[in-house]
C-alpha positions in Angstrom: 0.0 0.0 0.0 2.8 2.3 0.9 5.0 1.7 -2.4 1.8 2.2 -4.4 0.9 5.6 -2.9 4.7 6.4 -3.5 4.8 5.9 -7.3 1.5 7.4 -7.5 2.6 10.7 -6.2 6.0 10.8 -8.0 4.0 10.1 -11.8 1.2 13.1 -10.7 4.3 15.2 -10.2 6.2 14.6 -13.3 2.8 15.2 -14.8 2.3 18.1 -13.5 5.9 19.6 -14.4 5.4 18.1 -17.9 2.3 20.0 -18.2 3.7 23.6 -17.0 7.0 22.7 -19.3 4.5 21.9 -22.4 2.8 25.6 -21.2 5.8 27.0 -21.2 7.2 25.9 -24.2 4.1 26.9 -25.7 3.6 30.2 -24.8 7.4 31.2 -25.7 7.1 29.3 -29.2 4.2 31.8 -29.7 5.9 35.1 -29.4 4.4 36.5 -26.5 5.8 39.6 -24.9 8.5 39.5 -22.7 5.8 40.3 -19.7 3.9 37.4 -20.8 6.9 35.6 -20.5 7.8 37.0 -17.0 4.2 37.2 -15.7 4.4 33.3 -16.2 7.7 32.6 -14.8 7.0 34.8 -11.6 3.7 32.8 -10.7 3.3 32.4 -7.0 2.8 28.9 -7.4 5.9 29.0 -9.4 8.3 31.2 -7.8 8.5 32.6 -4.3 11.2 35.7 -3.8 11.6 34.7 -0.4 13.7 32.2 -0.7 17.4 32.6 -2.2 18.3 30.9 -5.5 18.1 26.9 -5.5 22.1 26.5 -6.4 24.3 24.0 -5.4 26.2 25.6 -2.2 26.9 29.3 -1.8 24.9 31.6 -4.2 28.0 33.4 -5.7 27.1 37.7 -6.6 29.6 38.8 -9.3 30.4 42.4 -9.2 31.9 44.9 -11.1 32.5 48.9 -11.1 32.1 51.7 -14.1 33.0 55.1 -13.3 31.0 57.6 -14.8 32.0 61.0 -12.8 34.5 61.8 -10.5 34.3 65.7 -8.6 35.4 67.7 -5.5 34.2 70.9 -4.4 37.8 72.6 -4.5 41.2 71.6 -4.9 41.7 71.8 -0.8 38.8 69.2 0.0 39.0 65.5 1.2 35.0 65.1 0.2 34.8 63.7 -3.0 31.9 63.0 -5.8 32.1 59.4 -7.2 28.8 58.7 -9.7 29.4 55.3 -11.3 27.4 52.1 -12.3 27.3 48.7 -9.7 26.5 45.6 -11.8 25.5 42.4 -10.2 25.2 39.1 -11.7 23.8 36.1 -10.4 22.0 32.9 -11.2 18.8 31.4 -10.4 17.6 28.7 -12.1 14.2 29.4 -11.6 13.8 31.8 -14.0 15.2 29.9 -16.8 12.9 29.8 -20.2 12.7 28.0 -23.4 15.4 28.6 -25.9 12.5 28.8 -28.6 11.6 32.6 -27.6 12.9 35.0 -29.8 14.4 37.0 -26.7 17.8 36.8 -26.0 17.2 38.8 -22.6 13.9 39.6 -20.9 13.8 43.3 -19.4 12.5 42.6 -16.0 12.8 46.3 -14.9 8.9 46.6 -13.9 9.0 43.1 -12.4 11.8 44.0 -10.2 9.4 44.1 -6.8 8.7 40.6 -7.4 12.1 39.1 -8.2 14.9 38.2 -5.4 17.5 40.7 -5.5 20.7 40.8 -3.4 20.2 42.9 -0.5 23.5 44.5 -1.0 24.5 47.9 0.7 27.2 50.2 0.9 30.0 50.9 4.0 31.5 54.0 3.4 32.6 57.1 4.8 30.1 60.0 4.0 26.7 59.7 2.1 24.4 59.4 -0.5 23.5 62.4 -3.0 20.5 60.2 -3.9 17.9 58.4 -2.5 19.0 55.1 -0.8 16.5 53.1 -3.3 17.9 53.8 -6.6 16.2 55.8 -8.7 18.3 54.4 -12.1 19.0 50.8 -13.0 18.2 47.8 -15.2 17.5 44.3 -14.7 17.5 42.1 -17.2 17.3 38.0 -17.1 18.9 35.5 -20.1 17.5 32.2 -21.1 20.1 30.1 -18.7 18.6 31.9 -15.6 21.4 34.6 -15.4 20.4 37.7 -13.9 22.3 41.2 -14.8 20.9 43.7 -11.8 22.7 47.5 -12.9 22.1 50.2 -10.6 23.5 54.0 -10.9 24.8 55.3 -7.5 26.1 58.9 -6.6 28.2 58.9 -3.1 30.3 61.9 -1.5 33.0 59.6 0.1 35.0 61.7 2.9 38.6 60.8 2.0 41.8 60.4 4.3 44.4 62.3 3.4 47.8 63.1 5.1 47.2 66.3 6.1 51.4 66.6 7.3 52.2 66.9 4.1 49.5 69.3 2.7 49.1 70.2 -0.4 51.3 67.4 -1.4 49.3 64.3 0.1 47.2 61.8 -2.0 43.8 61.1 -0.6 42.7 57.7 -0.5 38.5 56.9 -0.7 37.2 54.2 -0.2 33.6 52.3 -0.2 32.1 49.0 0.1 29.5 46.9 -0.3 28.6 43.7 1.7 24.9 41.7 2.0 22.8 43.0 5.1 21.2 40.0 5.8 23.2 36.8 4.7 26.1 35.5 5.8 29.1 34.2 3.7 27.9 30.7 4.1 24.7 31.7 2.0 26.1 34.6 -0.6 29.6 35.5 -1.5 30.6 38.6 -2.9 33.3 38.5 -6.0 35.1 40.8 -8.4 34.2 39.4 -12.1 36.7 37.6 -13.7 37.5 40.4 -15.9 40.9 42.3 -16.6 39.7 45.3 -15.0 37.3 44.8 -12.6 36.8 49.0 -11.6 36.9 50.6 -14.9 36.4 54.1 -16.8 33.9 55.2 -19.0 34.5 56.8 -22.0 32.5 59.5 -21.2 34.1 60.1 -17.4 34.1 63.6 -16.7 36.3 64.8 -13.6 36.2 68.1 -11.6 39.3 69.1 -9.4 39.7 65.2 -8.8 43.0 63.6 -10.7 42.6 59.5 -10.3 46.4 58.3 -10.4 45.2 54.5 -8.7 42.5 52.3 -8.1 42.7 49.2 -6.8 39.1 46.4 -6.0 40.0 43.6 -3.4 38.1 41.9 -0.9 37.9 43.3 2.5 40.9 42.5 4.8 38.8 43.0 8.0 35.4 41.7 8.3 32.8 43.2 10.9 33.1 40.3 13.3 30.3 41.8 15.8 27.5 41.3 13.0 29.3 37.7 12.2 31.0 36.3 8.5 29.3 38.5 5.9 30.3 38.4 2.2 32.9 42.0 1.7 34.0 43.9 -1.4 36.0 46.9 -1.5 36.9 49.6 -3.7 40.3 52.2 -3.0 40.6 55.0 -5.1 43.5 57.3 -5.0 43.6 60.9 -6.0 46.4 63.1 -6.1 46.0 67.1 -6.2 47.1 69.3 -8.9 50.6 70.2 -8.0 50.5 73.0 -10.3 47.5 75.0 -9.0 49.2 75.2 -5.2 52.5 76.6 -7.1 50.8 79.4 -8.9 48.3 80.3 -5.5 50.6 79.3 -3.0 54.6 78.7 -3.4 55.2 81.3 -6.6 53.5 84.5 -4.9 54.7 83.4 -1.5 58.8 83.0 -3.2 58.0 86.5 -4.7 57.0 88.3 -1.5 59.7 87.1 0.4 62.7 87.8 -2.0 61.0 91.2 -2.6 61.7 91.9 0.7 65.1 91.1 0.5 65.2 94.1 -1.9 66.2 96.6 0.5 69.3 95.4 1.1 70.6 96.8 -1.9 69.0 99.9 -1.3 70.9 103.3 0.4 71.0 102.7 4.7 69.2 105.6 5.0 66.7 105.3 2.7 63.9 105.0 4.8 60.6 105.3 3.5 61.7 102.7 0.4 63.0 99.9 2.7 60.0 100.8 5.2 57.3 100.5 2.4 59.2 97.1 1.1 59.4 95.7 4.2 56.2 96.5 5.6 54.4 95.8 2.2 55.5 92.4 1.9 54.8 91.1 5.3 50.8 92.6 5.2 50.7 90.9 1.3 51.7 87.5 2.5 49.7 87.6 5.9 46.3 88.3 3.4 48.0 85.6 0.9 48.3 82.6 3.6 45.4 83.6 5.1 43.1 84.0 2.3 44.4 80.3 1.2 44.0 78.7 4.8 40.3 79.4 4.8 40.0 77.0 2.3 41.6 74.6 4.2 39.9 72.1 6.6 40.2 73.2 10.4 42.9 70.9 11.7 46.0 71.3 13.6 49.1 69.1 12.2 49.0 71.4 8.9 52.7 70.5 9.2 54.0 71.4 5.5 52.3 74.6 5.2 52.6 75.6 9.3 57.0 75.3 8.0 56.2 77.0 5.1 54.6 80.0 6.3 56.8 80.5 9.6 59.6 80.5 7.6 58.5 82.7 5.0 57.0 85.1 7.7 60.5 85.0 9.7 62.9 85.9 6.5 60.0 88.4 6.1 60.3 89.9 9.6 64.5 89.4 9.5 64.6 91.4 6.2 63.0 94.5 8.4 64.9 93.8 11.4 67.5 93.8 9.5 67.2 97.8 8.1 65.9 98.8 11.4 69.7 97.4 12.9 71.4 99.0 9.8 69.7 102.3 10.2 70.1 102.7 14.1 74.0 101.9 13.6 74.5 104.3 10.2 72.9 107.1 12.7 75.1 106.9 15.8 77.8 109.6 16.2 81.6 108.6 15.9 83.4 108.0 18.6 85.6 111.6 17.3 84.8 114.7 15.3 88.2 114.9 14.1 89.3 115.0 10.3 89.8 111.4 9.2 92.0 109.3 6.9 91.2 107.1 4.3 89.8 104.2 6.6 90.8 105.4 9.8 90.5 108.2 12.6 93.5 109.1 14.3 93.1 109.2 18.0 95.6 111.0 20.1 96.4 110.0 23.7 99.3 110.0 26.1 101.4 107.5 27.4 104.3 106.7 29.6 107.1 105.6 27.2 111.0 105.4 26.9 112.4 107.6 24.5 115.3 105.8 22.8 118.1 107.6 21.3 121.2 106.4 19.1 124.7 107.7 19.7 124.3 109.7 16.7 121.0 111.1 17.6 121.6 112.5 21.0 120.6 116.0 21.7 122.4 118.9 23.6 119.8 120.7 24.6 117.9 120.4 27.9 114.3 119.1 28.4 112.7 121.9 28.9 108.6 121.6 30.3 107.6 122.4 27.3 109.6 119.6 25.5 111.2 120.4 22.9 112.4 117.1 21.4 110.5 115.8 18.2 110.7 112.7 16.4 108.3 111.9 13.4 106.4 109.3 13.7 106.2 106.3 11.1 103.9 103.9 12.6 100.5 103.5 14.2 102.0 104.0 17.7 105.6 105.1 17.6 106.6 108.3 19.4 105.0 111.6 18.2 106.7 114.3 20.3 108.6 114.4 24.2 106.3 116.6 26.1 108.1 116.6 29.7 111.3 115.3 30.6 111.6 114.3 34.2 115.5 114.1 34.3 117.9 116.9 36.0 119.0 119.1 33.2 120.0 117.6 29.9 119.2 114.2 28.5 122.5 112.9 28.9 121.5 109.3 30.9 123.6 106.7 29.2 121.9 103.5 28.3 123.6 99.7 28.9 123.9 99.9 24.5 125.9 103.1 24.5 122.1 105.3 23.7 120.7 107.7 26.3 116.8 106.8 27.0 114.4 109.4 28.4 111.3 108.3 30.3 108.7 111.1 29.0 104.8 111.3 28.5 104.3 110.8 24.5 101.7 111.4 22.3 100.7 107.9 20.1 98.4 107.6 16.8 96.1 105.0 17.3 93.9 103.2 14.9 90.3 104.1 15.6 87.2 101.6 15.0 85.4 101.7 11.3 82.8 104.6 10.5 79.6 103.9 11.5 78.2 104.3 8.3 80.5 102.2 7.1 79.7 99.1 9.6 76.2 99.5 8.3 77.2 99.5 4.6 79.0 96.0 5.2 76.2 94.5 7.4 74.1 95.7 4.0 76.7 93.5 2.2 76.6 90.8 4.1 72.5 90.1 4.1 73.1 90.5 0.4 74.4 87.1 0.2 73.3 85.5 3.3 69.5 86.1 3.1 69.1 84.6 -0.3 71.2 81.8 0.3 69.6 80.6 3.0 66.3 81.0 1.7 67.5 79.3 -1.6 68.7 76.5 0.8 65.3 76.3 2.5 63.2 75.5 -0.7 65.3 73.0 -2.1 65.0 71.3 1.6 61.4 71.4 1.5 60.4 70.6 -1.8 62.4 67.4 -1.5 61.7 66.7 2.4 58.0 66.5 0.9 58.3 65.2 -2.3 56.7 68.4 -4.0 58.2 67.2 -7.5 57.4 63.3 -7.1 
């Protein structure tokens, strides 16, 4: 009794499959529209969206990227616009249909509430510019059961960018997508098998955003509190135009500050030039760096531009400092009103000295107070003149080497320090060759500390 009520449910269900195969077949062989077709296949007694595909083990999601736009508000942002197109491709052998239809795809876009779609959704950092449910996509399902699911999506991704070396960084964005409701053991996630899994349309239009990498890979850390879910992820790397932060930035800011080193070759005492220069160039580059740093995001370890500027500022500032120093030491008096030589000022003062007197040389006369004995003088101290003799009567004291010496007060000619104005001349001189040098030093060091050229 049992084997007969067995067989006699196993022959009424190959009947009744014959029968919808036979209906099927027919209604394909017919030409019926591909909503026919569909309104068929998606019978509730034939198909229940439920349940996942009927596959052999894990239902397997292949995915791929096409980028369509790529923008950022301005050249200083880390929020970026990515518009591109997420195709998904899957199989379920339940919607399968005769090869005798004249369709090689049924467009199941208006059908799409009652077919099983992956429940896929984004991890990112930012948001959506459109609704979460997608306003723009396509579904479309072949003969063999393969489903091609292709949704437009518009996200503002907040980037990570290594703000230390601003503006010479290169932001890295990244999003991806995982299934919010099944686990790996049910659906897995993969990149499709072709060469170039994330690629470009023809048509891809950019706005202050310069692509240099992209890379698609699986994610390395899975969110282990919501257990084993299915990951892909998508890197993109953007570098900033190098040239636009030269000609807003480093250019003006290389101008300012070697203007200021202008005065240097200008008169000391020309004050209202080098005060205009000096003064001129600092308020310009304050305006400059400010105007540029309110474009900036608010953050604190701006390290690149926080050097650039304080340096800037301080050959700025040193360049002033530098005239004020000049002009206060071309204005002090000399230490002597007296008629100078070439070079020097010559000093009189009086000294206790020996005079020394060959055989030859001695005189007859006395030492008088007045003191009369006078020798020319050749050197920068020698003996000028013997103003008081303090021996008795004449200078006849005989010396050990056959000479007579005479202690008297002379008068010496001593080398006086250098004209003021000429101390500020050579600091002038100096700064000429020092403050560009250094500053020349300075930019090679930072544009290759920070890779400004790589």
């Amino acid at each position: 009794m049992g084997w007969s009520c067995v067989v006699a449910r196993a022959v009424a269900i190959f009947l009744m499959l014959s029968r919808a195969s036979a209906l099927t077949s027919d209604i394909f062989a017919a030409g019926k529209s591909d909503k026919e077709i569909l309104d068929n296949l998606l019978k509730n007694s034939r198909y229940d969206k439920r349940l996942l595909p009927p596959v052999d083990g894990v239902l397997t999601v292949n995915v791929s990227v096409l980028l369509l736009s790529l923008a950022s508000p301005d050249e200083s942002s880390l929020k970026y616009e990515v518009e591109f197109l997420l195709q998904q491709q899957w199989y379920d052998p339940r919607l399968r249909y005769s090869n005798q239809s004249h369709y090689d795809f049924l467009n199941a876009i208006h059908h799409h509430e009652d077919i099983w779609l992956p429940d896929t959704y984004f991890i990112m950092h930012g948001d959506f510019k459109d609704p979460i449910i997608p306003m723009h996509f396509a579904l479309r399902i072949y003969r063999n059961g393969t489903i091609n699911y292709l949704m437009r999506r518009h996200l503002i991704l907040s980037c990570q960018g290594r703000l230390n070396i601003f503006p010479f960084d290169d932001p890295l964005c990244s999003f991806a997508l995982e299934s919010i409701s099944y686990e790996q053991s049910a659906i897995t996630y993969v990149w499709k098998n072709d060469e170039d899994t994330l690629r470009k349309s023809p048509s891809l239009t950019t706005l202050n955003a310069y692509l240099i990498q992209n890379q698609t890979i699986p994610c390395p850390i899975k969110a282990s509190w919501r257990g084993n879910y299915s990951c892909l992820k998508v890197d993109l790397i953007f570098t900033r135009d190098r040239s636009f932060y030269f000609t807003t930035v480093f250019i003006p800011g290389i101008i300012l500050v070697t203007s200021s080193f202008i005065t240097f070759w200008l008169e000391w005492n020309a004050v209202p030039a080098r005060v205009m220069i000096g003064v001129t160039t600092m308020l310009n580059f304050f305006t400059t760096s400010n105007g540029f740093r309110s474009t900036l995001p608010v953050v604190s370890n701006l390290t690149a531009m926080n050097v650039w500027d304080g340096v800037c500022m301080c050959f700025i500032y040193a360049s002033l400092l530098e005239f004020v120093c000049v002009n206060y030491v071309g204005r002090k008096r000399p230490l002597h009103n007296v008629v100078y030589r070439p070079g020097e000022n010559p000093v009189t003062q009086e000294a206790m000295a020996f005079l020394n007197w060959g055989k030859s040389e001695i005189p007859q006369a006395e030492c008088s107070s007045a003191g009369d004995k006078k020798r020319e003088s050749t050197g920068a101290a020698e003996l000028v003149s013997c103003t008081a003799c303090t021996g008795p009567g004449a200078c006849t004291h005989t010396a050990n080497n056959g000479g007579v010496a005479e202690p008297c007060f002379v008068q010496v000619r001593k080398k006086e320090p250098p004209h003021p104005i000429r101390v500020a001349k050579t600091i002038d001189v100096i700064a000429r060759i020092t403050f560009p040098t250094a500053y020349a030093v300075f930019l090679i060091f930072f544009f290759i500390h920070y890779k400004a050229f790589s």
